[in-house]
C-alpha positions in Angstrom: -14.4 -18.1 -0.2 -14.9 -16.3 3.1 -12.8 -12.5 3.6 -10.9 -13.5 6.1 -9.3 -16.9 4.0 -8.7 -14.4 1.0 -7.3 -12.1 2.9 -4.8 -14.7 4.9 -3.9 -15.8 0.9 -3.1 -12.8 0.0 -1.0 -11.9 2.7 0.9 -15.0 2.9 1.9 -15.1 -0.4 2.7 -11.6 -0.3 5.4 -11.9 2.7 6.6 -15.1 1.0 7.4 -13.0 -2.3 8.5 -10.1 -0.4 5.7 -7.8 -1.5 3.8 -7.2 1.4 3.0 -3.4 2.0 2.1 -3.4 5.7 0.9 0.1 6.1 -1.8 -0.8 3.6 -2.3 -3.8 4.4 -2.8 -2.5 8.5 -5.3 0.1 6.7 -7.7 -2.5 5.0 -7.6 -4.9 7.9 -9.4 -1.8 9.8 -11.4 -1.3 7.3 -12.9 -5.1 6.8 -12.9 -5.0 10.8 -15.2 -1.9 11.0 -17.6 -3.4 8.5 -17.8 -6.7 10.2 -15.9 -8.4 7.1 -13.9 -10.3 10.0 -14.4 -10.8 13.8 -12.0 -9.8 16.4 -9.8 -13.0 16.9 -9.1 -13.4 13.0 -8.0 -9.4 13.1 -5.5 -9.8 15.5 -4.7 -12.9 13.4 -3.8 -10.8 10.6 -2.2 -8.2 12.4 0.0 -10.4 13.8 0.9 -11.5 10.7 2.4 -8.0 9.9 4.2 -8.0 13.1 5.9 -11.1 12.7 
C-alpha cells in the first residue's frame, strides 16, 4: 500500500473517532512532502482534510 492511501486511512479514521491531532498530523504531511513520499495534489488533499 502506497503512503499517501495509508496516510488518507489513518486520517479518516482518526477524525471519524475524534482522535485526529492536526498539528502533528500538518507536521508529517511536510515531512512525507519534502521527501517525495507524496506529490503536490495529494498534499493539499490531506491538508484539506485537516481544514475541513
Amino acid at each position: 500500500m502506497a503512503t499517501y492511501e495509508m496516510i488518507k486511512r489513518l486520517m479518516t479514521t482518526q477524525k471519524a473517532n475524534g482522535t485526529l491531532d492536526t498539528p502533528s498530523w500538518q507536521n508529517k504531511l511536510d515531512v512525507f512532502f519534502m521527501c517525495d513520499r507524496i506529490n503536490d495534489e495529494q498534499y493539499r488533499e490531506l491538508v484539506g482534510m485537516l481544514e475541513a
